[in-house]
LUMRO-460107 format. One record per residue (C-alpha): residue number from 1; x, y, z. Coordinates in pm, whole numbers. Layout:
<pt num="NUM" c1="X" c2="Y" c3="Z"/>
...
END
This chain:
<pt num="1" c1="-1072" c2="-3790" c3="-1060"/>
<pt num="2" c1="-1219" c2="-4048" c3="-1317"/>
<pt num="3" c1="-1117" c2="-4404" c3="-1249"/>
<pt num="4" c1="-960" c2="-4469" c3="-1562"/>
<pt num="5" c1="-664" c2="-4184" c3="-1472"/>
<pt num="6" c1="-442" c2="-4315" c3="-1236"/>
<pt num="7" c1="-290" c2="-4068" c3="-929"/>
<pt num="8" c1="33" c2="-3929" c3="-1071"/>
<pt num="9" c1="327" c2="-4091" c3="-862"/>
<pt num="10" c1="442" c2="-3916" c3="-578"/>
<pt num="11" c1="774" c2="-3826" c3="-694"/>
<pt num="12" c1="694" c2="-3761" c3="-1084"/>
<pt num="13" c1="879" c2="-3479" c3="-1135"/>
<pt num="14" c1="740" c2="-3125" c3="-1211"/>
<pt num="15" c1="668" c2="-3030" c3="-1563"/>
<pt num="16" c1="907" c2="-2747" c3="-1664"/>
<pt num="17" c1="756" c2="-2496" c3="-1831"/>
<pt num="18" c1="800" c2="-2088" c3="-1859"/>
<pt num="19" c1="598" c2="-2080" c3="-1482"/>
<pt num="20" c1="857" c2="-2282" c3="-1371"/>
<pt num="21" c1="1181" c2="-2089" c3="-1508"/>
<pt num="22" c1="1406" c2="-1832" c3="-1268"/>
<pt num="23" c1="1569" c2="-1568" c3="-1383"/>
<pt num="24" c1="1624" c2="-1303" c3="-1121"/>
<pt num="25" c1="1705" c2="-1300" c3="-749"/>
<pt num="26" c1="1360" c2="-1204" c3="-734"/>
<pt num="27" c1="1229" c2="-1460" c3="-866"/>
<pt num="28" c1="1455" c2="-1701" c3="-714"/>
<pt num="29" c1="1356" c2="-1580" c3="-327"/>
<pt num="30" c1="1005" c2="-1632" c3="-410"/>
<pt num="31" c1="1044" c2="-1990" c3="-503"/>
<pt num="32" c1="1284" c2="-2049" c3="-202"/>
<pt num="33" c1="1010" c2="-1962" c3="45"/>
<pt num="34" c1="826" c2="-2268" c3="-87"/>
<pt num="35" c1="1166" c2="-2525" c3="40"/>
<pt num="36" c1="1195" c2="-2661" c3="-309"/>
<pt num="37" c1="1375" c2="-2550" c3="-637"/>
<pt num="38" c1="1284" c2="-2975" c3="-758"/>
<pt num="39" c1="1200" c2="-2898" c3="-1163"/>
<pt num="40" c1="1309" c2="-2555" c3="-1170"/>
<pt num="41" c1="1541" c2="-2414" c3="-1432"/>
<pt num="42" c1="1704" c2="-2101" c3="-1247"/>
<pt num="43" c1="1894" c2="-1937" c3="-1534"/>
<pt num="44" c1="2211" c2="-1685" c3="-1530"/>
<pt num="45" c1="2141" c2="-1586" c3="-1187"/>
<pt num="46" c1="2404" c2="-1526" c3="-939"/>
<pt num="47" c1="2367" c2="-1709" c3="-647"/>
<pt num="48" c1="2687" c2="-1616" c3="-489"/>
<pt num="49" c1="2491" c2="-1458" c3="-207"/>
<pt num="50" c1="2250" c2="-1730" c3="-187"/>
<pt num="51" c1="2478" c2="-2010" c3="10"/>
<pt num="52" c1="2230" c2="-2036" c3="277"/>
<pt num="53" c1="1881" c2="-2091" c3="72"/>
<pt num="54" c1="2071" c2="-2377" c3="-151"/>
<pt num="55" c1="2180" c2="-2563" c3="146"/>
<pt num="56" c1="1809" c2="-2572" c3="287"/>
<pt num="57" c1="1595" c2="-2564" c3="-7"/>
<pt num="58" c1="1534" c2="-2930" c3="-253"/>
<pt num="59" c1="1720" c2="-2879" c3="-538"/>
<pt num="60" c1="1650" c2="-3220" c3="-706"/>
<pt num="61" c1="1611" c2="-3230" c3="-1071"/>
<pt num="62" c1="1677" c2="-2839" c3="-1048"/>
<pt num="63" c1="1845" c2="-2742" c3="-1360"/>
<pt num="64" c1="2084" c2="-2467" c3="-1284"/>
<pt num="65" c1="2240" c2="-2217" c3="-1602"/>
<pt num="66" c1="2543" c2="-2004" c3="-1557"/>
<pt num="67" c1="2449" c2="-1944" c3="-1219"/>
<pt num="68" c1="2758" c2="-1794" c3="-1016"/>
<pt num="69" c1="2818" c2="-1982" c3="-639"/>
<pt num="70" c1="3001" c2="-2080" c3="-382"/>
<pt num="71" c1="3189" c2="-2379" c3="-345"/>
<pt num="72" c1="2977" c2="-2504" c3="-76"/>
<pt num="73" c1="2662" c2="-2444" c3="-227"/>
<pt num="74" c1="2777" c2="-2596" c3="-582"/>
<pt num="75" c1="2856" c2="-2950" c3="-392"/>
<pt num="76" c1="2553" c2="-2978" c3="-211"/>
<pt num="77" c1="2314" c2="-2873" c3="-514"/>
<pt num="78" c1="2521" c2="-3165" c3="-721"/>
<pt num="79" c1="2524" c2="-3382" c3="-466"/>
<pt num="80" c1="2139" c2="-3333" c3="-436"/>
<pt num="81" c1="2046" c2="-3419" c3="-787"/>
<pt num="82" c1="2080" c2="-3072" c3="-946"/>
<pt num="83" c1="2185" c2="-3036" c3="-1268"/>
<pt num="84" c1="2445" c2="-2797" c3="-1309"/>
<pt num="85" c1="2627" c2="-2612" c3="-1623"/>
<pt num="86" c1="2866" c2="-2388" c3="-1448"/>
<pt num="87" c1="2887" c2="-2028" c3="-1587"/>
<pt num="88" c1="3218" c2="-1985" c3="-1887"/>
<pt num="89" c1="3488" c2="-1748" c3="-1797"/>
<pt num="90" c1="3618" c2="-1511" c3="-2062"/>
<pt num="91" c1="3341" c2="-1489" c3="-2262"/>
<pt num="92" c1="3207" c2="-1122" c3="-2346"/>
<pt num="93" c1="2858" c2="-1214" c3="-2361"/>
<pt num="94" c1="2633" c2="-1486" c3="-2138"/>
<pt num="95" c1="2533" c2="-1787" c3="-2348"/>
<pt num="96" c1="2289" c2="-1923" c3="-2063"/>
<pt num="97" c1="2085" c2="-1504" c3="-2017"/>
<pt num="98" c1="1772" c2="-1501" c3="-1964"/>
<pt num="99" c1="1664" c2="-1169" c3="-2070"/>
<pt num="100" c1="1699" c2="-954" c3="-2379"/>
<pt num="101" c1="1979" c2="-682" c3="-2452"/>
<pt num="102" c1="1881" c2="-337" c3="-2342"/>
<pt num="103" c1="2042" c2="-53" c3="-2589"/>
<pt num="104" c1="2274" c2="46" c3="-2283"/>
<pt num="105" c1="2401" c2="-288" c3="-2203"/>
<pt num="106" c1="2530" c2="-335" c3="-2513"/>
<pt num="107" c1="2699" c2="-5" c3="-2538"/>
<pt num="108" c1="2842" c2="6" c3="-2202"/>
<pt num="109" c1="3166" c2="191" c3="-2183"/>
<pt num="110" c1="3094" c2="375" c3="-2520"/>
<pt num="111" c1="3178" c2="734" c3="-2379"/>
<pt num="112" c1="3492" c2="614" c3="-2168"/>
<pt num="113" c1="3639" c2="356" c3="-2413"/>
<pt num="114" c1="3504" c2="385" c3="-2745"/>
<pt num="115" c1="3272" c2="136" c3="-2954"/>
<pt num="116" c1="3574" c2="-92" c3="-3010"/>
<pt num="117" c1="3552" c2="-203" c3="-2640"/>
<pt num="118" c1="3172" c2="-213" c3="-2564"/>
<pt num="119" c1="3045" c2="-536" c3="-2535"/>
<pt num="120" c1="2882" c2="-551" c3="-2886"/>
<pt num="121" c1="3191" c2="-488" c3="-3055"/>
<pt num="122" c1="3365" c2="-748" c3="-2808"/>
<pt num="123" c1="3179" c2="-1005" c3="-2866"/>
<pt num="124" c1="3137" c2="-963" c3="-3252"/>
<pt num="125" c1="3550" c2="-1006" c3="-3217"/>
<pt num="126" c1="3486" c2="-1282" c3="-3026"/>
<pt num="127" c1="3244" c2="-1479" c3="-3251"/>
<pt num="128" c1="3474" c2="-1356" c3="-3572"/>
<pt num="129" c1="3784" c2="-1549" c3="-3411"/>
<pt num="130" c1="3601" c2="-1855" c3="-3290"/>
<pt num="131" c1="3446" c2="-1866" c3="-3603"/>
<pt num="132" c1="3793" c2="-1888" c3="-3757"/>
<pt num="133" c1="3904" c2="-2179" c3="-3530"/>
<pt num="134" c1="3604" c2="-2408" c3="-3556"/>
<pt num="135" c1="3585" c2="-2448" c3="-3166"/>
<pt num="136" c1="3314" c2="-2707" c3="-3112"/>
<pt num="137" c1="3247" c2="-2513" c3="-2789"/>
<pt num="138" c1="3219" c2="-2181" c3="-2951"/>
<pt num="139" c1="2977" c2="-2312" c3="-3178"/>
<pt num="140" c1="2788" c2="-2509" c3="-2880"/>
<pt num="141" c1="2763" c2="-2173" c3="-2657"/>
<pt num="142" c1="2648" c2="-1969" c3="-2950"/>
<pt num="143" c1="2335" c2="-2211" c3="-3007"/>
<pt num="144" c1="2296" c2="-2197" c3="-2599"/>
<pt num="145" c1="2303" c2="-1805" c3="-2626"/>
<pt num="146" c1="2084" c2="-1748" c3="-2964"/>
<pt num="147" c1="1820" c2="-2063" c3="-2795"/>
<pt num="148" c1="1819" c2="-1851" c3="-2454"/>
<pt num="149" c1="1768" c2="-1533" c3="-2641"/>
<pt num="150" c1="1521" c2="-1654" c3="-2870"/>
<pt num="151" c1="1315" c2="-1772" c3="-2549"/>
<pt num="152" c1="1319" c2="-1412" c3="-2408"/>
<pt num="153" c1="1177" c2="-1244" c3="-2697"/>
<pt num="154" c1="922" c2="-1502" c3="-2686"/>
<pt num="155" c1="837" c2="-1416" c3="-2323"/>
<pt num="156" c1="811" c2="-1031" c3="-2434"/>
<pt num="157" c1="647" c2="-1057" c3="-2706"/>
<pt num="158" c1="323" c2="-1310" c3="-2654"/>
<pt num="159" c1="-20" c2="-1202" c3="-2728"/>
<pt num="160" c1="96" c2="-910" c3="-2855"/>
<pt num="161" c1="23" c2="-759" c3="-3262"/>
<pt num="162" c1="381" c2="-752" c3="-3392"/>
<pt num="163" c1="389" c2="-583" c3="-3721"/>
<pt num="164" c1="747" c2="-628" c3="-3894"/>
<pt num="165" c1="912" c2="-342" c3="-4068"/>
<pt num="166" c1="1207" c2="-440" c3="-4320"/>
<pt num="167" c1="1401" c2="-202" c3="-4530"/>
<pt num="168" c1="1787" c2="-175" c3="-4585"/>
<pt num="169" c1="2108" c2="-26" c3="-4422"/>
<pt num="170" c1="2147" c2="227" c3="-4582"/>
<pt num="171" c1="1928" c2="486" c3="-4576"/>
<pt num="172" c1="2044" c2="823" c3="-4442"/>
<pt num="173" c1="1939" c2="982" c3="-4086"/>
<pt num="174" c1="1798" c2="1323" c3="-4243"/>
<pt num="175" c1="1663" c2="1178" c3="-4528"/>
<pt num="176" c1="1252" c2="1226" c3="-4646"/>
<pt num="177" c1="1338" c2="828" c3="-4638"/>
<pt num="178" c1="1440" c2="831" c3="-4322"/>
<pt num="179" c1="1175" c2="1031" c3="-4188"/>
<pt num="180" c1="893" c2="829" c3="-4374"/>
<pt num="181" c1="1016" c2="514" c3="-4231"/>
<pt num="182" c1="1033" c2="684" c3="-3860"/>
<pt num="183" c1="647" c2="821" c3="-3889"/>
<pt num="184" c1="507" c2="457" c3="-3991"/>
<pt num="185" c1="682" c2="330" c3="-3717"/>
<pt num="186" c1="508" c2="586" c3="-3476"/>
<pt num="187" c1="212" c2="541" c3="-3702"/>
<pt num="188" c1="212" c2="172" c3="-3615"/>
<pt num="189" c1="283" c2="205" c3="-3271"/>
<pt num="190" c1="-13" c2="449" c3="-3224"/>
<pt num="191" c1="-211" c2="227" c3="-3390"/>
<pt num="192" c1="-119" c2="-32" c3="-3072"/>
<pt num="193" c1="116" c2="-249" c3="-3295"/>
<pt num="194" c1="401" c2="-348" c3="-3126"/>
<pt num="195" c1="708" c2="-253" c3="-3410"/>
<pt num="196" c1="960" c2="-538" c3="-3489"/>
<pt num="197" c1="1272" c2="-473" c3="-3713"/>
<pt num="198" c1="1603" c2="-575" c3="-3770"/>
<pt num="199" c1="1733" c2="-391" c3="-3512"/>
<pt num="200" c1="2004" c2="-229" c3="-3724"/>
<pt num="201" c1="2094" c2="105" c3="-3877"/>
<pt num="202" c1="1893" c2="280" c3="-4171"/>
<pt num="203" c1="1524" c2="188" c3="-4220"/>
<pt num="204" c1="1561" c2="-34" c3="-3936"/>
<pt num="205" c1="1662" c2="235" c3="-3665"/>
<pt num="206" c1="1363" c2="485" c3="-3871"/>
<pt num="207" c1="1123" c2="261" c3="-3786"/>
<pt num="208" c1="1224" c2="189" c3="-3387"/>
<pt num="209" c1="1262" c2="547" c3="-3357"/>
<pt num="210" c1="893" c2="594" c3="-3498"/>
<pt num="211" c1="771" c2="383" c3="-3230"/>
<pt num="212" c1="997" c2="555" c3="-2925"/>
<pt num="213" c1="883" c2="863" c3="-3056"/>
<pt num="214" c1="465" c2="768" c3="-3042"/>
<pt num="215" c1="386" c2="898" c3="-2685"/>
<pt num="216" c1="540" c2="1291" c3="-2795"/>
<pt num="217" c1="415" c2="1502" c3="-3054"/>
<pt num="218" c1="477" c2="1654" c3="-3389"/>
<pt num="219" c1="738" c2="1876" c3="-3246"/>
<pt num="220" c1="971" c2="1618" c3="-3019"/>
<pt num="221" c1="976" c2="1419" c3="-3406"/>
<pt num="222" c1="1085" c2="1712" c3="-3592"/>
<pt num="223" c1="1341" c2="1789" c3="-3335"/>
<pt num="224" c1="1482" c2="1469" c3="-3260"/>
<pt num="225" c1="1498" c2="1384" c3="-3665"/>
<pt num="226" c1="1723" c2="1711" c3="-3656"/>
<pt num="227" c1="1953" c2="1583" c3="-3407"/>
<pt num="228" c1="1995" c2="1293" c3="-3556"/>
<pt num="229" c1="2069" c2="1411" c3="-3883"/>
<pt num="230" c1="2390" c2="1569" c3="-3763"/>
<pt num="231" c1="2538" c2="1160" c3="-3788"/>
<pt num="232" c1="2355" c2="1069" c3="-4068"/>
<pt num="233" c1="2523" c2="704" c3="-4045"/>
<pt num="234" c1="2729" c2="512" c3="-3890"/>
<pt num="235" c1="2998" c2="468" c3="-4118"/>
<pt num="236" c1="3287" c2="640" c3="-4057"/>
<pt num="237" c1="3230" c2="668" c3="-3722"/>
<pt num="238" c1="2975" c2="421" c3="-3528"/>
<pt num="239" c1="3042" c2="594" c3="-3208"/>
<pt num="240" c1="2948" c2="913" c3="-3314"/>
<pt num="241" c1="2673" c2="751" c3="-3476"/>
<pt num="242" c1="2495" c2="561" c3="-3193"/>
<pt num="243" c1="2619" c2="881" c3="-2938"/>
<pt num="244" c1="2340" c2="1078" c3="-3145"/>
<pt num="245" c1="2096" c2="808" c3="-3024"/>
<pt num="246" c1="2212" c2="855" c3="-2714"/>
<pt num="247" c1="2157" c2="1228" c3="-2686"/>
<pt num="248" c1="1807" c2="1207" c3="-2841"/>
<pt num="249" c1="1686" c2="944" c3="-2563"/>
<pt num="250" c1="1850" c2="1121" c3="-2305"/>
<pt num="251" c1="1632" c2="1459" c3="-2366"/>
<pt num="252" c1="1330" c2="1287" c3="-2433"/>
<pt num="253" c1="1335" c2="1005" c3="-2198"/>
<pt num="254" c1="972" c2="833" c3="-2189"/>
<pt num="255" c1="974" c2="671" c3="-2538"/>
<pt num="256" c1="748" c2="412" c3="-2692"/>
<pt num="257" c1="842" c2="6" c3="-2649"/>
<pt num="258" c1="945" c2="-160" c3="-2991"/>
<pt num="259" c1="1176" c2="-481" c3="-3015"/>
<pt num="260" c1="1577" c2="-525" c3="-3285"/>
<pt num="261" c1="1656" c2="-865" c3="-3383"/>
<pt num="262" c1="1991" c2="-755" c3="-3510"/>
<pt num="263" c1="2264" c2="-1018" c3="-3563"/>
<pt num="264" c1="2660" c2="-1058" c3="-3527"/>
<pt num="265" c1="2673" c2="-1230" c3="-3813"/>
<pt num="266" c1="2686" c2="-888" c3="-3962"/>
<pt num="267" c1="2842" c2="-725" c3="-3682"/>
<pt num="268" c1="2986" c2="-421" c3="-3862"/>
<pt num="269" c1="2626" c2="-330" c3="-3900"/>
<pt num="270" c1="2572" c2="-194" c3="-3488"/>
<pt num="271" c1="2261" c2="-237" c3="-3356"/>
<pt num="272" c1="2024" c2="75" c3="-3326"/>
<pt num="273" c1="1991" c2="247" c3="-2976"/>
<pt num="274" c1="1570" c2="273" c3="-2986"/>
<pt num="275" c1="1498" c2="-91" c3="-2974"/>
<pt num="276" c1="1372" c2="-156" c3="-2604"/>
<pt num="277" c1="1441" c2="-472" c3="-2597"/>
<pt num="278" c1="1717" c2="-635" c3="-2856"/>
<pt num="279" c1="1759" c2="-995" c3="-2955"/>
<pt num="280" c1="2072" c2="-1006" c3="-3096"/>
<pt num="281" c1="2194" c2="-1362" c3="-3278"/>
<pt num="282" c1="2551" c2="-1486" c3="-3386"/>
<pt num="283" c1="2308" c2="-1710" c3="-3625"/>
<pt num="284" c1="2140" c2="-1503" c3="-3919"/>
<pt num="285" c1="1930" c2="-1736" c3="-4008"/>
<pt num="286" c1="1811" c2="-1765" c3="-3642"/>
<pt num="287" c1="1787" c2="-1428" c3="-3697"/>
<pt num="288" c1="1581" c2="-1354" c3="-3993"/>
<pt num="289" c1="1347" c2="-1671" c3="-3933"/>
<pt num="290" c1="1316" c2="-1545" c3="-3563"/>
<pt num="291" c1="1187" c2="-1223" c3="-3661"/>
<pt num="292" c1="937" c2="-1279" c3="-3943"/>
<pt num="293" c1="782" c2="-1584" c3="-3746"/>
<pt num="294" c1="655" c2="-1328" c3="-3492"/>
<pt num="295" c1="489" c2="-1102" c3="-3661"/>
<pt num="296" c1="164" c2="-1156" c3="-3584"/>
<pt num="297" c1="38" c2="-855" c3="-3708"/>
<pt num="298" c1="190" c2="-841" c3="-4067"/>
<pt num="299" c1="508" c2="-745" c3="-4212"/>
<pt num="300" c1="554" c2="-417" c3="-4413"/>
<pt num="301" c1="846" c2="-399" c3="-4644"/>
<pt num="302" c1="1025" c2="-65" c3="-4730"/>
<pt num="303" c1="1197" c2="-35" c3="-5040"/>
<pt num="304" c1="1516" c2="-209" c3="-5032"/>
<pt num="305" c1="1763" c2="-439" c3="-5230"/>
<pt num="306" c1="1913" c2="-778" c3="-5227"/>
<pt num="307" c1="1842" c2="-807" c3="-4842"/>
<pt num="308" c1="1496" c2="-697" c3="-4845"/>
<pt num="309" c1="1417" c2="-882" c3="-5145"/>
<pt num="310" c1="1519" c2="-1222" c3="-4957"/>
<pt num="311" c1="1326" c2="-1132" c3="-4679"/>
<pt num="312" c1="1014" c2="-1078" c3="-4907"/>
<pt num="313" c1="1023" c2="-1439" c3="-5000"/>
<pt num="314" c1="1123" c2="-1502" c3="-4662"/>
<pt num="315" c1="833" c2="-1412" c3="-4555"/>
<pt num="316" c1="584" c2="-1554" c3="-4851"/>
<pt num="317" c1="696" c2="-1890" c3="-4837"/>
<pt num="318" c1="539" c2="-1983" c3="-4473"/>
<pt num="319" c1="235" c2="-1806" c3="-4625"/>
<pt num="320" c1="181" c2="-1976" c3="-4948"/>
<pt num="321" c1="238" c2="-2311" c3="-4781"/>
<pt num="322" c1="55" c2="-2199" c3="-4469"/>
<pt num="323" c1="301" c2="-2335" c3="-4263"/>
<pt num="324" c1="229" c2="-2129" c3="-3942"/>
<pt num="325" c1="-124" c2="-2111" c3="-4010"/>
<pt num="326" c1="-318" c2="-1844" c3="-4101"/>
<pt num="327" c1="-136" c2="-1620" c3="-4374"/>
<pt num="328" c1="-30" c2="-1277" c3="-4251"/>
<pt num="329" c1="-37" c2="-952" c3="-4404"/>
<pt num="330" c1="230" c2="-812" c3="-4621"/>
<pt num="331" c1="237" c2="-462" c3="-4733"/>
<pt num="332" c1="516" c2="-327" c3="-4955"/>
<pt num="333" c1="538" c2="14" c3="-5006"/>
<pt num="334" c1="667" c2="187" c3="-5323"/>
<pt num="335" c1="483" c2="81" c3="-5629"/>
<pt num="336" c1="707" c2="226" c3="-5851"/>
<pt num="337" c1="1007" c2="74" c3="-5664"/>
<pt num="338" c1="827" c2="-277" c3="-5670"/>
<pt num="339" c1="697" c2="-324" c3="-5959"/>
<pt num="340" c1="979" c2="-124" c3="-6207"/>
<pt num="341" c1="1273" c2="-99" c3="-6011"/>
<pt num="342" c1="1315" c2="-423" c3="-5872"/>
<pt num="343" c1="964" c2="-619" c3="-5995"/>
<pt num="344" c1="891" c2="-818" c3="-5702"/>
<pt num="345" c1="559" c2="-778" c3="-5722"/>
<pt num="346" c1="463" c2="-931" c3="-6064"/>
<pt num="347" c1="630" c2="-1317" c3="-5897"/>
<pt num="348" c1="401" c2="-1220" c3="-5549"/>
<pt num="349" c1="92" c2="-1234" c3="-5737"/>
<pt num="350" c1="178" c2="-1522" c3="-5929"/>
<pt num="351" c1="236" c2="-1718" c3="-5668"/>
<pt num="352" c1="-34" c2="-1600" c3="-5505"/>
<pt num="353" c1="-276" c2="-1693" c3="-5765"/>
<pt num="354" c1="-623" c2="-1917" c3="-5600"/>
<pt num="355" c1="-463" c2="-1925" c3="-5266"/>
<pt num="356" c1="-546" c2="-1787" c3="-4923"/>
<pt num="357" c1="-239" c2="-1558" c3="-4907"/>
<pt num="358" c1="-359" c2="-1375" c3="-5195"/>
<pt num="359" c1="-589" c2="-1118" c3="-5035"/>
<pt num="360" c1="-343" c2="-1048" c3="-4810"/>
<pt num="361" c1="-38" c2="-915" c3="-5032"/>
<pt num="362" c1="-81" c2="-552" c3="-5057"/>
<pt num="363" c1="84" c2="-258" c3="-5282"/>
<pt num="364" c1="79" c2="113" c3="-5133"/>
<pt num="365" c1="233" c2="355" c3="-5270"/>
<pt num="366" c1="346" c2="582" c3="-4935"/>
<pt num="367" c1="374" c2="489" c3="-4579"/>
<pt num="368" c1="88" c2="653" c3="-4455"/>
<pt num="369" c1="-96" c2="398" c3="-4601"/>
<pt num="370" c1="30" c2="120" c3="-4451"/>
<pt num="371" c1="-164" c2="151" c3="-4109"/>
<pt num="372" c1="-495" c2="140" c3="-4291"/>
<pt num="373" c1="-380" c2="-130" c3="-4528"/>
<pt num="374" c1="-302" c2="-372" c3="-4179"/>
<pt num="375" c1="-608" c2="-279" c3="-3980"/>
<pt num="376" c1="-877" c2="-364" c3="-4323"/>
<pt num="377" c1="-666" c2="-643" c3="-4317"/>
<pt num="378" c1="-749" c2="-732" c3="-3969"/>
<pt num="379" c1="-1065" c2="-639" c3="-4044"/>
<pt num="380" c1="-1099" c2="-980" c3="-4238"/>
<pt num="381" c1="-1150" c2="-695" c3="-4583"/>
<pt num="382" c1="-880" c2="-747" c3="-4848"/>
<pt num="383" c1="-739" c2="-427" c3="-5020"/>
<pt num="384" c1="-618" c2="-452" c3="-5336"/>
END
């Protein structure tokens, strides 16, 4: 060690870091073999069963979230230096998780209660009522929940090519809409683009299909667009709706990764059941900033209206001011739709005018363009 670094002091505390997080009983065993939890940050874990290893283990500037125990345990980790934020009964949803939402947690209790008592719908009521009251502690545990959430799709999601697809609500299961959206999702996937969307009915659910569809063929697409068409939305009936989604997974079982970022702040929109993993926010700003930032790979726009339009701009302002580096590609598909209907992309290419984001805006006029557009673009070759 140079001279001119002094020795670290024996008890400077661990940095934390993602190597040094817990967040399964797994993971937790591992590190008690080693005697010491000191600097550790063991998150929504329960440790009910784990009495023994937190009376023999350090547990000095251990940072312990939600994580269920027993009296004894709790006094000794406290008394050792831990810090500890004890788990929050009633809630219908765990501010401190440390994972994302899988499609079947969040529907739990579908078939046997209905989708007003699954824990989506639960805690939308929940966030709708403490939204009314102005709890201060509501409002603290849904920054705790969207912060721990946002940190799990980080964890899933680094170093890989996340292309964003964006496109409304509304479109129809059984539509040639529908289906377009669902091939350039499988499209992209194939392509080994990890798929990104909103994580909510219409375009959104096309395009996560796409990609759970992309290890079948032609025929499993065809098929499973059929099903699906028999519920072509989920209004009136989101049950019904998301049961469809259901039945389709459950007869072709090995689908294709791809990641929702679907929100409660529009929780009569339900989140899609072909999302592997699903961030879901109470924030919608949280939300929308959460999901564009991370797509590395490009974002491809659908047509769309007043939504998809704000995420357009969304999207073009941390590219014309570089803000997160290098500019990434956007791709809107529909000429006629973008440049008549609603004219979005006259204003692009104005603003775009002389700087670095400009090579990267692209027009196609179908999805089965899109693929090609993103990889020339990757290719460091601008398509206009």
């Amino acid at each position: 060690m140079p001279a001119d670094i002094p020795p670290a002091a024996p008890d400077t505390p661990p940095t934390p870091g993602r190597d040094r997080e817990v967040e399964s009983l797994a993971e937790f065993d591992q590190v008690a073999l080693s005697g010491s939890f000191a600097g550790y940050r063991v998150q929504a874990v329960d440790l009910t069963d784990r009495t023994f290893a937190l009376l023999v283990t350090d547990t000095s500037r251990a940072v312990f979230l939600g994580c269920p125990m027993e009296p004894q345990a709790l006094a000794h980790v406290r008394a050792g230096g831990a810090l500890v934020f004890p788990p929050v009964p009633g809630l219908p949803f765990d501010p401190y998780r440390g994972t994302l939402y899988s499609p079947d947690e969040l529907y739990a209790g579908l078939d046997e209660d209905g989708d007003e008592r699954t824990p989506d719908a639960r805690t939308y009521a929940w966030a709708r009522s403490a939204a009314a009251e102005r709890d201060i502690l509501a409002s603290m545990l849904r920054s705790i929940h969207d912060d721990a959430v946002s940190d799990a799709l980080d964890e899933r999601l680094r170093g890989l090519s996340v292309v964003g697809v964006m496109g409304g609500h509304a479109m129809e299961r059984g539509s040639d809409a529908y289906a377009g959206a669902a091939r350039l999702g499988r499209d992209l996937a194939r392509a080994g683009h990890t798929v990104a969307t909103g994580g909510g009915p219409g375009a959104m659910e096309a395009a996560n299909f796409g990609a759970y569809a992309a290890p079948y063929d032609d025929l499993m697409l065809r098929k499973a667009l059929a099903v699906l068409a028999r519920v072509p939305s989920f209004a009136p009936s989101v049950g019904d709706w998301a049961r469809t989604a259901f039945e389709v997974r459950d007869r072709w079982p090995d689908g294709g990764p791809s990641y929702g970022l679907p929100t409660w702040f529009y929780g009569h929109e339900p989140p899609n059941a072909f999302a592997s993993g699903i961030a879901k926010f109470f924030a919608n700003a949280t939300r929308e900033d959460g999901l564009l930032s991370r797509c590395t790979g490009g974002v491809v726009f659908l047509p769309g209206a007043a939504g998809t339009v704000q995420e357009i701009f969304d999207a073009v302002t941390p590219n014309y001011y570089s803000s997160r580096g290098v500019p990434v590609p956007l791709v809107l598909v529909d000429r006629a739709h973008w440049t008549t209907t609603l004219p979005a992309w006259p204003l692009l290419t104005a603003l775009a005018s002389g700087r670095p984001m400009a090579p990267l805006l692209t027009l196609v006029d179908s999805v089965a363009e899109v693929p090609a557009a993103l990889a020339l673009h990757q290719d460091g070759k601008p398509i206009f």
